[in-house]
C-alpha positions in Angstrom: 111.2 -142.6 -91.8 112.5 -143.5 -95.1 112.5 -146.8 -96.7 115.9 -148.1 -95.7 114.8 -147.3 -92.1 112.0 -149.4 -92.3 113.8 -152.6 -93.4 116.3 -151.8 -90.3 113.2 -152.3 -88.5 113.8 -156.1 -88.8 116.5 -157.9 -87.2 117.9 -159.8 -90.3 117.1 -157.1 -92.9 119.3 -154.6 -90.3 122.3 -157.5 -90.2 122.2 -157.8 -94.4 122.0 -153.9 -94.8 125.2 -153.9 -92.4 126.7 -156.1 -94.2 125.9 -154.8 -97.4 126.9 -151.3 -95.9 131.1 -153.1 -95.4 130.8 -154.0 -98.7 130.9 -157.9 -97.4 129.8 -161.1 -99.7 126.6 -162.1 -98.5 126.3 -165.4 -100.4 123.7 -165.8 -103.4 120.7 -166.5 -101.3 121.6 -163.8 -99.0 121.1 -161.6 -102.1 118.0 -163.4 -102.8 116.3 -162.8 -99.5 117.1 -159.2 -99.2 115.8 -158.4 -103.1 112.7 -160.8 -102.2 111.7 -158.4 -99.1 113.7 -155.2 -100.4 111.5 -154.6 -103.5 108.4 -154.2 -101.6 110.0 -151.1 -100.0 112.5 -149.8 -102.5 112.4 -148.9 -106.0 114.6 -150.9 -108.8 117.3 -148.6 -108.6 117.3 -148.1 -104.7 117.4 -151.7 -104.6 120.3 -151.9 -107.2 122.2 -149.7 -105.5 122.5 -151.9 -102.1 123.0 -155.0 -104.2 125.8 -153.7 -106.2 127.2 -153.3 -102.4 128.3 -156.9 -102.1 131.3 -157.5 -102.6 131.9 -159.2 -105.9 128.2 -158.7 -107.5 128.4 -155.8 -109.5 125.8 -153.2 -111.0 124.7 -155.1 -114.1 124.3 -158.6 -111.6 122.1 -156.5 -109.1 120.0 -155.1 -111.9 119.0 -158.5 -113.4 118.5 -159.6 -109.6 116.0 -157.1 -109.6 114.4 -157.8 -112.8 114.1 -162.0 -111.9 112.5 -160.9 -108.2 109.9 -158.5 -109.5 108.9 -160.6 -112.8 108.6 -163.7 -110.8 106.6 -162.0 -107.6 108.3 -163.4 -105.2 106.2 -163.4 -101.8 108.7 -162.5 -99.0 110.1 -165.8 -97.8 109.0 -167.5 -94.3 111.2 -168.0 -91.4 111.7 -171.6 -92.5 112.6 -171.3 -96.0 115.1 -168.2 -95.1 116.9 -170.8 -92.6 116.9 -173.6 -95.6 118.3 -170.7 -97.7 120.9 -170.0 -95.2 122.3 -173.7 -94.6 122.9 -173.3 -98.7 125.9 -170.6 -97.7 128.8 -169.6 -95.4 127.7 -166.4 -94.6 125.1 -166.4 -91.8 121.2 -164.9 -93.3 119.7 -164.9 -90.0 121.7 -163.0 -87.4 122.3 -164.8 -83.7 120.1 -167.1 -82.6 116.9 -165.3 -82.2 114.6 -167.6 -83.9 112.7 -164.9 -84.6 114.9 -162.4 -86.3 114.1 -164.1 -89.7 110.8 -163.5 -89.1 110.1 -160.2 -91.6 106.3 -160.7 -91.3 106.9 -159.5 -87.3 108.2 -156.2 -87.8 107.5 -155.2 -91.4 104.9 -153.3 -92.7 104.4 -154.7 -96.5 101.6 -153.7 -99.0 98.5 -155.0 -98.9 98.7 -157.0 -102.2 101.6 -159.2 -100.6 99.0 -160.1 -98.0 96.6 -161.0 -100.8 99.0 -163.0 -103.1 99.8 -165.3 -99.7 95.9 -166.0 -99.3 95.2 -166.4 -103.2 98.6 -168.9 -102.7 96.8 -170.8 -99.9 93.7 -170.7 -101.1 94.5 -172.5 -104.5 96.8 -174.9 -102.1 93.5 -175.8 -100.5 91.4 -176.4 -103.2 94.0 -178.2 -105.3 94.3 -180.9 -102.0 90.3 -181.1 -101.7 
């Protein structure tokens, strides 16, 4: 299974691909989600590639996309803040109204170190509040 197979394992990843795919505008945080859980699975160019898809975001956009995601190690976002992101724009992040298709931590296999950056996150959360 290649890479792009895996992120069509996940409901909302599957509807941005598709969109991406008809060359349709998927809003600016719609590009922000999908580089956000994208780069854990694709390389910069791969990743380029299906940005520079949307309509009106060309090659040079996507690239620095893709520079601002991996220099800021962005932790895939949770279901809430996707649906935050997605009241932001027109076009629709979260396909249908499966609660749950936002949910990329259900169906997606990440690295272990994205696992590890959420605990470190938490952990410093809990001691800062203590």
């Amino acid at each position: 299974m290649n890479n792009i197979d895996q992120l069509r394992n996940n409901d909302m990843m599957r509807h941005l691909l598709d969109a991406l795919e008809r060359g349709k505008d998927i809003g600016h945080y719609g590009r922000l989600v999908f580089a956000m859980i994208a780069c854990h699975f694709l390389d910069d160019d791969e990743l380029t590639e299906q940005l520079a898809k949307c309509k009106g975001f060309d090659q040079e956009q996507a690239r620095a996309l893709v520079m601002q995601v991996k220099s800021r190690g962005y932790s895939p976002p949770r279901p809430d803040k996707i649906r935050q992101f997605q009241e932001q724009q027109d076009f629709p992040i979260c396909p249908g109204g499966d609660p749950d298709a936002c949910n990329v931590y259900k169906n997606l296999n990440f690295p272990p170190e994205v696992y590890e950056h959420i605990q470190r996150y938490y952990e410093e959360k809990a001691n800062a509040n203590a």
